[in-house]
C-alpha positions as CSV (number, residue, x, y, z in Angstrom):
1,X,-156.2,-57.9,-15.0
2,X,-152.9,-56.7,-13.8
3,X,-151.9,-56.5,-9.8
4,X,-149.3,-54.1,-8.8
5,X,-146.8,-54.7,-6.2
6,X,-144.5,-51.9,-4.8
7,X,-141.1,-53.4,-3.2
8,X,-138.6,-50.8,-1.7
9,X,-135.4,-51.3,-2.8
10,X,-132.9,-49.1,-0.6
11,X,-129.4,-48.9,-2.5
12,X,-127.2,-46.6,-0.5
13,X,-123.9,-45.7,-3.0
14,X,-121.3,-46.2,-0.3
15,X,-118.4,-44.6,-2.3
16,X,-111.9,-31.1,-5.3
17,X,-111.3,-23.8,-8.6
18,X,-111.4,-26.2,-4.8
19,X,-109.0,-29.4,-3.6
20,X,-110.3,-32.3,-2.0
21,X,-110.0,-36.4,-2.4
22,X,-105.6,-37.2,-1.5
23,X,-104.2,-40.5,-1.3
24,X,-102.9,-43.3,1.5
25,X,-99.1,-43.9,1.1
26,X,-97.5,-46.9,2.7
27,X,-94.6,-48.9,2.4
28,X,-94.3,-51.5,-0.5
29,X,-94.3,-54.7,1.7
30,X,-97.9,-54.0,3.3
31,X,-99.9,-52.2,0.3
32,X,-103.2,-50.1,2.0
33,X,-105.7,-49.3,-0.7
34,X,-108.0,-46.6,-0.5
35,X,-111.2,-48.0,-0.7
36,X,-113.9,-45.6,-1.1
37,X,-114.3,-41.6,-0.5
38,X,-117.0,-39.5,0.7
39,X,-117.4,-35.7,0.7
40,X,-119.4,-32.7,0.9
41,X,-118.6,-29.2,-0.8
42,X,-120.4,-25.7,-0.1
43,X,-119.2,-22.5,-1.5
44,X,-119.2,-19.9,0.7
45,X,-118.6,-16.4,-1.2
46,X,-114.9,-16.5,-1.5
47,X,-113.9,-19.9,-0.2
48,X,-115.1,-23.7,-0.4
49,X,-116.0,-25.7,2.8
50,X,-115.7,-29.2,2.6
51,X,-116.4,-32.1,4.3
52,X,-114.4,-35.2,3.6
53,X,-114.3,-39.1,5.0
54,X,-112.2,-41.7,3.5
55,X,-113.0,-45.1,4.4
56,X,-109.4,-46.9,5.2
57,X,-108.5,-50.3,6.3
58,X,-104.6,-51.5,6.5
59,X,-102.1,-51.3,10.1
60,X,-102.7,-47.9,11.7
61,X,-98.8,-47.2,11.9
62,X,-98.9,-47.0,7.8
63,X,-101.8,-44.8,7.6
64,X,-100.9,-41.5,6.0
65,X,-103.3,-38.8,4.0
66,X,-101.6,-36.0,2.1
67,X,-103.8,-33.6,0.6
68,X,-103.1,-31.0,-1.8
69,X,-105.4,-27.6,-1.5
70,X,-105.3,-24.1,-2.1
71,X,-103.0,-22.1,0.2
72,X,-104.8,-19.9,3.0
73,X,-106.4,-23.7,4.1
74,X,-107.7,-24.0,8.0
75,X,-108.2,-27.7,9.2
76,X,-111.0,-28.8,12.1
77,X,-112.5,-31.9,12.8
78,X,-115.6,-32.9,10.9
79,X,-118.5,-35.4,12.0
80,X,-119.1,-38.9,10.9
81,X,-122.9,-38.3,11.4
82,X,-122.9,-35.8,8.5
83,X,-122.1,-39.0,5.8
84,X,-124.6,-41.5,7.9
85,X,-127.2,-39.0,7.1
86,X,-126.3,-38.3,3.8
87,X,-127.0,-42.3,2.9
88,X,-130.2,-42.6,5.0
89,X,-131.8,-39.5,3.5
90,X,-130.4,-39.4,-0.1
91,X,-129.0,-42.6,-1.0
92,X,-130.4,-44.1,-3.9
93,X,-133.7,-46.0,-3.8
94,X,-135.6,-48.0,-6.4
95,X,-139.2,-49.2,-6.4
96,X,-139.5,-51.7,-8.8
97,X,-143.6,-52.1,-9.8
98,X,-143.9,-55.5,-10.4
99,X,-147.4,-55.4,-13.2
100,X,-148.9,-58.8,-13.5
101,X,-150.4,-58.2,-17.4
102,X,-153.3,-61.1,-17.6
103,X,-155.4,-63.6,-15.6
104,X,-152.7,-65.2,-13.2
105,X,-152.5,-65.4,-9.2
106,X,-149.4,-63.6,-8.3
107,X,-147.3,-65.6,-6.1
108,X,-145.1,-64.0,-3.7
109,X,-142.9,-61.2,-4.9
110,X,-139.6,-62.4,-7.0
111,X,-138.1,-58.5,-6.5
112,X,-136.0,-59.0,-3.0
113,X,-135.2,-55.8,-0.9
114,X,-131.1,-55.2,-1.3
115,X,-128.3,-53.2,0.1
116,X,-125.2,-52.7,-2.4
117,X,-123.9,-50.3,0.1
118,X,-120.1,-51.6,-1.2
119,X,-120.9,-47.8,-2.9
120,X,-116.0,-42.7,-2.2
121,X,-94.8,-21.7,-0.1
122,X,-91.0,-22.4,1.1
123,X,-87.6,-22.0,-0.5
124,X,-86.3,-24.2,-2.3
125,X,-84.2,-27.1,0.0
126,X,-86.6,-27.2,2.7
127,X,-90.0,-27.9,3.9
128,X,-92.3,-24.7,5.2
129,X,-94.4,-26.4,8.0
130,X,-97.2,-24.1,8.1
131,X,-99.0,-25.7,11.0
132,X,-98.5,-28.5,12.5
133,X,-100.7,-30.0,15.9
134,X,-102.6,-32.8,17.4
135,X,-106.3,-33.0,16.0
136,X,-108.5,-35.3,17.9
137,X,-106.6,-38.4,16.7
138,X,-104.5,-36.8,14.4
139,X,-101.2,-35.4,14.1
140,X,-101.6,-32.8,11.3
141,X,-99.5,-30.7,9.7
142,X,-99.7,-28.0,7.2
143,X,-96.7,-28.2,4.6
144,X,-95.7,-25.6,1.9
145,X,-92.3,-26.8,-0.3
146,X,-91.6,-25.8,-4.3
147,X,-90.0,-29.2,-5.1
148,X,-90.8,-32.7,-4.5
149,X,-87.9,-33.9,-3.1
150,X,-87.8,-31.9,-0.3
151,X,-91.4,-32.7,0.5
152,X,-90.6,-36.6,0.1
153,X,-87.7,-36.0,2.8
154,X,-89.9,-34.4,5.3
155,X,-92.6,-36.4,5.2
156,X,-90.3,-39.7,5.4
157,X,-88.3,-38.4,8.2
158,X,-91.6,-37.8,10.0
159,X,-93.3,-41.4,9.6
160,X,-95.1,-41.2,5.7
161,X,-94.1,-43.2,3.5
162,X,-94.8,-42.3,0.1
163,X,-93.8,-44.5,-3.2
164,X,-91.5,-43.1,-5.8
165,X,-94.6,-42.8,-8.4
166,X,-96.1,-40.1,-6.5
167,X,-93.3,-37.8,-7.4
168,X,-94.7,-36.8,-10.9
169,X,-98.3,-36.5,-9.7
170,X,-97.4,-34.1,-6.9
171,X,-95.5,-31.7,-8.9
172,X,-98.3,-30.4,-11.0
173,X,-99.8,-29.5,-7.5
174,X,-96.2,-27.7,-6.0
175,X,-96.3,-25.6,-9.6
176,X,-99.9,-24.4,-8.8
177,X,-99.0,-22.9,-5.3
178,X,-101.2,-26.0,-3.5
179,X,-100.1,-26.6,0.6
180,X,-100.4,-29.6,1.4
181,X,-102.3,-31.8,4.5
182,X,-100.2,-34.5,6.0
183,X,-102.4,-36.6,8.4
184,X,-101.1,-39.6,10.3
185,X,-102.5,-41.1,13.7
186,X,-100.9,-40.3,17.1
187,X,-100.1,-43.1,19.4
188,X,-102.1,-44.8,20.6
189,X,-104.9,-44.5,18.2
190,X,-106.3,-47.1,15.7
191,X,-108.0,-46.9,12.8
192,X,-111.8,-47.2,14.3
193,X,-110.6,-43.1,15.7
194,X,-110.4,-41.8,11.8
195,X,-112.6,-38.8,11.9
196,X,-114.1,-37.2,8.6
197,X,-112.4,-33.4,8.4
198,X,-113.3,-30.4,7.8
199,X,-111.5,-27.7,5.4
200,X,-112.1,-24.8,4.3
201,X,-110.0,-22.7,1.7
202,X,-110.5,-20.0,-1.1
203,X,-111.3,-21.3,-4.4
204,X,-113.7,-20.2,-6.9
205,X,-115.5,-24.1,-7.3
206,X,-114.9,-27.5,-6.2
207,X,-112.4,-29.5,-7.9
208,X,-111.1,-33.4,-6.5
209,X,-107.2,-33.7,-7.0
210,X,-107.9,-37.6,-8.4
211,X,-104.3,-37.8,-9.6
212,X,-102.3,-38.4,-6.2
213,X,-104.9,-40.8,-5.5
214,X,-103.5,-43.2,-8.5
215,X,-100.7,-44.5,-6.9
216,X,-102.9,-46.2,-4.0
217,X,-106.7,-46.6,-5.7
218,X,-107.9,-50.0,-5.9
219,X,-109.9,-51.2,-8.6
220,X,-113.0,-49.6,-9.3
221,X,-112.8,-47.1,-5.9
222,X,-116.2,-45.2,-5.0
223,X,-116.3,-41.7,-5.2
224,X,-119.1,-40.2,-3.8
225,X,-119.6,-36.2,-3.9
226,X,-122.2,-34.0,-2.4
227,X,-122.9,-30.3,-3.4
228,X,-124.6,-27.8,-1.6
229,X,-125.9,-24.8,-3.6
230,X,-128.7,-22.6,-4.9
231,X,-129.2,-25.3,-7.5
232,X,-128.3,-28.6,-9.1
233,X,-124.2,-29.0,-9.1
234,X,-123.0,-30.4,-12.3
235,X,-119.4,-32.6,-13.8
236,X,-117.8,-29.7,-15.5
237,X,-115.2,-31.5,-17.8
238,X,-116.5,-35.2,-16.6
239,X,-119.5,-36.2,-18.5
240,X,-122.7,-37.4,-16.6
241,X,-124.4,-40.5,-17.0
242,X,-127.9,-43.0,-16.6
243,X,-127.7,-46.0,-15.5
244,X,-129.1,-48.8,-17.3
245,X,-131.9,-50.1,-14.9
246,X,-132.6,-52.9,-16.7
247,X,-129.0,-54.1,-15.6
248,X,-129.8,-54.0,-12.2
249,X,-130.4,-57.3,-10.4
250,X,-134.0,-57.3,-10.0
251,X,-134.2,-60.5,-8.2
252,X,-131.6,-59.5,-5.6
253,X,-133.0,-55.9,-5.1
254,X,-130.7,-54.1,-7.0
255,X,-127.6,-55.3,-4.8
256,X,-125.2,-54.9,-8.2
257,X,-126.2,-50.6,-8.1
258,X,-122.6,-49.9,-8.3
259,X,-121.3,-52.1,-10.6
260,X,-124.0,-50.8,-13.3
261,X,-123.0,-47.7,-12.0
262,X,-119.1,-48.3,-13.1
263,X,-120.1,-50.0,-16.6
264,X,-121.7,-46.7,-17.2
265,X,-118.8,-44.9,-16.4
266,X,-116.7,-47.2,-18.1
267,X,-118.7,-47.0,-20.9
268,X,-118.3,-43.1,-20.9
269,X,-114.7,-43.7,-21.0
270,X,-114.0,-43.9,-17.8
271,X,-114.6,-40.3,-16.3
272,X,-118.3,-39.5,-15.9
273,X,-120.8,-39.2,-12.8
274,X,-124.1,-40.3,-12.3
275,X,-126.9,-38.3,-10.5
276,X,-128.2,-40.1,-7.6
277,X,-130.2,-36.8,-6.2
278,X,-130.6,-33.3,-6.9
279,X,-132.7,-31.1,-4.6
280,X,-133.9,-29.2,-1.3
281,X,-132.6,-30.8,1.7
282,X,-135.5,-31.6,4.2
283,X,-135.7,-31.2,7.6
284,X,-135.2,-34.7,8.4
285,X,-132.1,-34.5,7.5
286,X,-130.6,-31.6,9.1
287,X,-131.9,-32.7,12.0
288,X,-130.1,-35.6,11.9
289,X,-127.0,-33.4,12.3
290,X,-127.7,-31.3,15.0
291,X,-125.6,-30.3,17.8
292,X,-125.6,-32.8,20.8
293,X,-127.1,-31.7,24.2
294,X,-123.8,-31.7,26.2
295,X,-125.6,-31.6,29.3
296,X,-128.2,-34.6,28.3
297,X,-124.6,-36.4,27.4
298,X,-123.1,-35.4,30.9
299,X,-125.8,-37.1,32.9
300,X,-125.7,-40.6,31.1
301,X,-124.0,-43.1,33.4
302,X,-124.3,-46.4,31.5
303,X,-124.1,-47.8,27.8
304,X,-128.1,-49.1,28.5
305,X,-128.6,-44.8,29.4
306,X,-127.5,-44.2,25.4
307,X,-129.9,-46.0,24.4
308,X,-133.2,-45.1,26.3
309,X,-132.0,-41.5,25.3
310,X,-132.2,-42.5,21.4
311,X,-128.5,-41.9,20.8
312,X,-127.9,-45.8,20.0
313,X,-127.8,-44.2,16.2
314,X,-125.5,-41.4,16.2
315,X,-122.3,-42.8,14.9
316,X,-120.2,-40.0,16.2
317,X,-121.4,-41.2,19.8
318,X,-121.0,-44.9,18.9
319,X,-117.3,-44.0,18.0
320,X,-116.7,-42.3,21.6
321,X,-118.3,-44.7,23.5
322,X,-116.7,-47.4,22.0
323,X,-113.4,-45.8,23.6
324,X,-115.2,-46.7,26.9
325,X,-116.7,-50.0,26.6
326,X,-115.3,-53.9,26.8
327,X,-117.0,-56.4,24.4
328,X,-117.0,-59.6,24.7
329,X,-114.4,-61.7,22.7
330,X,-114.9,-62.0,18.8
331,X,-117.2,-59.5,19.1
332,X,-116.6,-56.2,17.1
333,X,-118.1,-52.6,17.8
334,X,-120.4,-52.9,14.3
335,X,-121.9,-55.9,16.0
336,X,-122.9,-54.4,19.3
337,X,-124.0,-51.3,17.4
338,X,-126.0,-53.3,14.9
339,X,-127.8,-55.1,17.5
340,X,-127.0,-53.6,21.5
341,X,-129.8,-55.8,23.0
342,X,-128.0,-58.9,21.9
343,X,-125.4,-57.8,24.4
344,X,-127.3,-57.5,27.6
345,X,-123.9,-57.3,29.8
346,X,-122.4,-54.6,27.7
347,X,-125.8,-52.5,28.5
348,X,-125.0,-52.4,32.4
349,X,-121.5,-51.0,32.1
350,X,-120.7,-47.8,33.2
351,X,-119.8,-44.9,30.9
352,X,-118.1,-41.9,32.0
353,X,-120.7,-39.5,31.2
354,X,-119.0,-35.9,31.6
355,X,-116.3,-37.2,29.5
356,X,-118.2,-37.6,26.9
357,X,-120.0,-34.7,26.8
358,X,-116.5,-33.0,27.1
359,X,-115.0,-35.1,24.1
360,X,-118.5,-33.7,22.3
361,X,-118.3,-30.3,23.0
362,X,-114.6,-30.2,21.7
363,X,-114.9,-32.6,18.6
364,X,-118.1,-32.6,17.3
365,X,-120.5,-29.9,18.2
366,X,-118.2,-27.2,16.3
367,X,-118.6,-29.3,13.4
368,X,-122.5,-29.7,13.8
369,X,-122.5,-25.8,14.8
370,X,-120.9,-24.9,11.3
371,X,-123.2,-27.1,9.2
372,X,-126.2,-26.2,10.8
373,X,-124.9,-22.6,9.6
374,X,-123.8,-23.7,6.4
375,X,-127.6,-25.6,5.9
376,X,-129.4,-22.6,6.4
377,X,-127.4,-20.4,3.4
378,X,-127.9,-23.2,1.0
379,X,-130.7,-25.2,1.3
380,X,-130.2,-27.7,-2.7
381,X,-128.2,-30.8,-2.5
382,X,-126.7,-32.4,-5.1
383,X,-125.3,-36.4,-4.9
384,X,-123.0,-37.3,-8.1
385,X,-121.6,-40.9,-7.9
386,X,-118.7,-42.8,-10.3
387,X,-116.2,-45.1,-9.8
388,X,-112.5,-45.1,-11.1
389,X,-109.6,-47.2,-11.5
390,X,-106.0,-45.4,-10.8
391,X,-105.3,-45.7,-14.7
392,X,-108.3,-43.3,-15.1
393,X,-107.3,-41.1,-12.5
394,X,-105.4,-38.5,-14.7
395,X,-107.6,-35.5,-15.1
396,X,-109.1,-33.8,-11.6
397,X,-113.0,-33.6,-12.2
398,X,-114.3,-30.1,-11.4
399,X,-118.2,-29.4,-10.6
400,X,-120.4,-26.3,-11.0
401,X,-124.0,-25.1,-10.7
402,X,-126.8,-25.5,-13.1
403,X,-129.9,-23.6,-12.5
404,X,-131.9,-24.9,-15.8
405,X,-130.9,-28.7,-14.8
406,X,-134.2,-30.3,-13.3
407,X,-134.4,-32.4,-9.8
408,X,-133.3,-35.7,-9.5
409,X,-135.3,-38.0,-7.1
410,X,-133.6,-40.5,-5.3
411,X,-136.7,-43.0,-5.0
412,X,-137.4,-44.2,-8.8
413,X,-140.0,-46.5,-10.3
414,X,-139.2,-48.9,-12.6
415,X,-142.1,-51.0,-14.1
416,X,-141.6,-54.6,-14.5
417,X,-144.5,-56.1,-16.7
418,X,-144.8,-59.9,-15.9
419,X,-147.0,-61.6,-18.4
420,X,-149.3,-64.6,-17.6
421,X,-149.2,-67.4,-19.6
422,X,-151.5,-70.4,-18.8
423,X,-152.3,-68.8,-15.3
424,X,-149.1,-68.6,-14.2
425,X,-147.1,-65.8,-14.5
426,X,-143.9,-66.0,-16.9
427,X,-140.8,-64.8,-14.9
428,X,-138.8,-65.5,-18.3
429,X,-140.9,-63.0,-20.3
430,X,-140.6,-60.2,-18.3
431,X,-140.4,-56.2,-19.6
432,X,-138.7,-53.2,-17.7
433,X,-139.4,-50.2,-18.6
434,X,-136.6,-47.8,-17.6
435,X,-135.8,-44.2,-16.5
436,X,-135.3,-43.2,-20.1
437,X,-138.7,-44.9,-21.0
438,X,-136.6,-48.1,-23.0
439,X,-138.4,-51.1,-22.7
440,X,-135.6,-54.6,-22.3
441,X,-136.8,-58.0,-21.4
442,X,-135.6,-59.7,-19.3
443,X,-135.1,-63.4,-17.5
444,X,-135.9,-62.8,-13.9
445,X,-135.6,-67.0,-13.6
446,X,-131.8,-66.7,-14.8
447,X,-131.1,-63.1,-15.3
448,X,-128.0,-61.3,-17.0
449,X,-126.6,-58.8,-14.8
450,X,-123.7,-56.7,-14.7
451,X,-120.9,-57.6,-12.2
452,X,-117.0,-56.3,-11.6
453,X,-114.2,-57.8,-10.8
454,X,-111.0,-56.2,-10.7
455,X,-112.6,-53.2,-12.8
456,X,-113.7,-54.8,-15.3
457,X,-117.3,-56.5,-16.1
């Protein structure tokens, strides 16, 4: 007899000729890593859009992004929602079929749900500032130079810090005819105000400029890239890689996804991506994204308001009301958000409602407005996930299109045969069968799994 039991497992990967990616610069006696980068492409005849977020944590007053792209490059805000709906809807998922083979009562379900969402021109002697003005909570400038040096200076004498290693990495860039994006925070602002950007810039495909990032990449740092197209987006000199589902911990629902993940790449020698989905976008998902009703938004009058109006789970709302709210002491703005009910005082206090539909209309409702345009032109998504050290960041990774390539799902099923023996069913014994239709046993009582450390297993 065999009894099948279906567990959902959801494992969101919570890590640019086009640029994207950069790197965090700081000084040497408070190091800020960058932790984990997020982005979105879509060609667009001529030019690339792209969508990026880079998770930071470190003193705001060091936070600095420079980011080498194509001359020609316009800068807007972009919206946090984007990447929180990205996750929900096309994170990977695995459904691991626990099959009983024999006569034995199943006792409850060793396969636990998990959540390893710890998943990415001027003459010579002086600096061409392009552009330079405030952006939401940025100041941002828009630098062309034709030598490092001068660059370094500019950037110094205008509060970046960048270490000496850079210099060689950036050169490469200068010789290409790149600009480059220098992003810091104006006063006043703190890290919780870092708002995902949007760029756009001519360039015949995307390409992520990994190198600058060296000099500041911590071990093992997610990278997590999203393609919009016709059809399936592709690593064009990175190779692409399975995972091994077999190595994922089955008992803790898969919580180890991104350490697998990096052995594979590892095992690839240390530049390769891995598929986690590849195909239409639904409309789930761009309506996740849509733009906000600025006049529902000017009528709300307290925090409790947000959520009878089912805007408790927009995160570009959470991250302006949280400019308008006190919570109580020890208590951050990912706990109230996580749980608003707990937090019954915080409910009843008053929000300055035409505010915030003014901060909307400005920040994020031109973003929305230009992906809702960009979704209906090019309705295939594909997610591509790897990790990297900075001593494998020496070659940028460049992406195309694929139509022969066949759709990836991002819900999987992989069988786990559990024999009986004597009645009772032997954990120890267990079989997976895997993507690539290899069957491993496994110990479920004391299983092997992969974990990383430092970048290494």
């Amino acid at each position: 007899m065999r009894t099948s039991f279906l567990a959902l497992l959801a494992l969101v990967a919570t890590p640019s000729a086009a640029f994207a990616c950069g790197g965090f610069f700081c000084n040497n006696s408070q190091p800020v890593n960058q932790s984990a980068e997020r982005i979105l492409f879509a060609p667009d005849g001529s030019e690339i859009h792209m969508h990026v977020q880079v998770a930071y944590s470190g003193p705001p007053q060091d936070f600095g992004w420079l980011l080498p792209v194509p001359a020609g490059v316009q800068v807007e805000l972009g919206t946090e929602m984007l990447f929180t709906a990205l996750d929900l809807q096309y994170g990977p998922r695995f459904r691991m079929n626990a099959i009983f083979d024999g006569d034995c009562a199943p006792p409850p379900a060793p396969l636990a749900d998990g959540d390893p969402s710890n998943e990415g021109a001027g003459g010579r002697g002086g600096v061409q500032v392009l552009s330079r003005e405030p952006l939401g909570p940025y100041d941002r400038a828009i630098l062309a130079a034709d030598d490092v040096q001068v660059l370094r200076t500019w950037l110094d004498d205008n509060g970046y810090q960048i270490p000496e290693a850079i210099d060689a990495k950036l050169a490469p860039y200068i010789q290409a005819g790149a600009v480059f994006v220098a992003i810091k925070l104006l006063p006043d602002n703190d890290v919780g105000d870092l708002v995902p950007l949007r760029l756009t810039f001519p360039a015949p495909r995307a390409v992520i400029p990994i190198v600058p990032t060296a000099v500041a990449a911590e071990p093992d740092m997610g990278i997590l890239v999203h393609v919009l197209g016709d059809s399936r987006a592709i690593p064009l000199n990175y190779r692409h890689v399975r995972i091994n589902e077999a190595a994922l911990d089955l008992r803790g629902g898969g919580n180890n996804y991104v350490d697998v993940v990096a052995q594979a790449v590892d095992e690839a020698g240390g530049k390769a991506f891995a598929t986690d989905f590849a195909g239409p976008i639904d409309e789930v998902f761009t309506g996740l994204v849509q733009p906000l009703d600025v006049d529902l938004l000017g009528g709300l009058a307290t925090v409790r308001d947000v959520l009878d109006q089912g805007l408790a789970g927009d995160t570009d709302v959470q991250r302006l009301i949280n400019g308008q709210i006190e919570l109580p002491d020890g208590t951050t703005t990912a706990d109230f958000w996580n749980c608003p009910f707990c937090y019954d005082d915080v409910l009843g206090q008053a929000i300055d409602g035409a505010a915030l539909a003014a901060q909307v209309e400005a920040e994020v409702n031109p973003a929305r407005v230009h992906l809702a345009d960009v979704f209906s032109r090019h309705g295939y998504l594909t997610r591509l996930f790897s990790t990297m050290s900075a001593d494998e960041m020496d070659l940028d990774p460049e992406f195309e299109f694929n139509a022969d390539a066949e759709p990836v799902a991002n819900v999987r099923v992989i069988d786990v045969h559990i024999p009986c023996v004597e009645g009772s069913p032997a954990f120890d014994e267990a079989e997976v069968t895997t993507g690539t239709g290899d069957v491993v046993v496994v110990n479920l009582n004391d299983q092997e799994v992969i974990r990383r450390q430092g970048g290494v297993t």
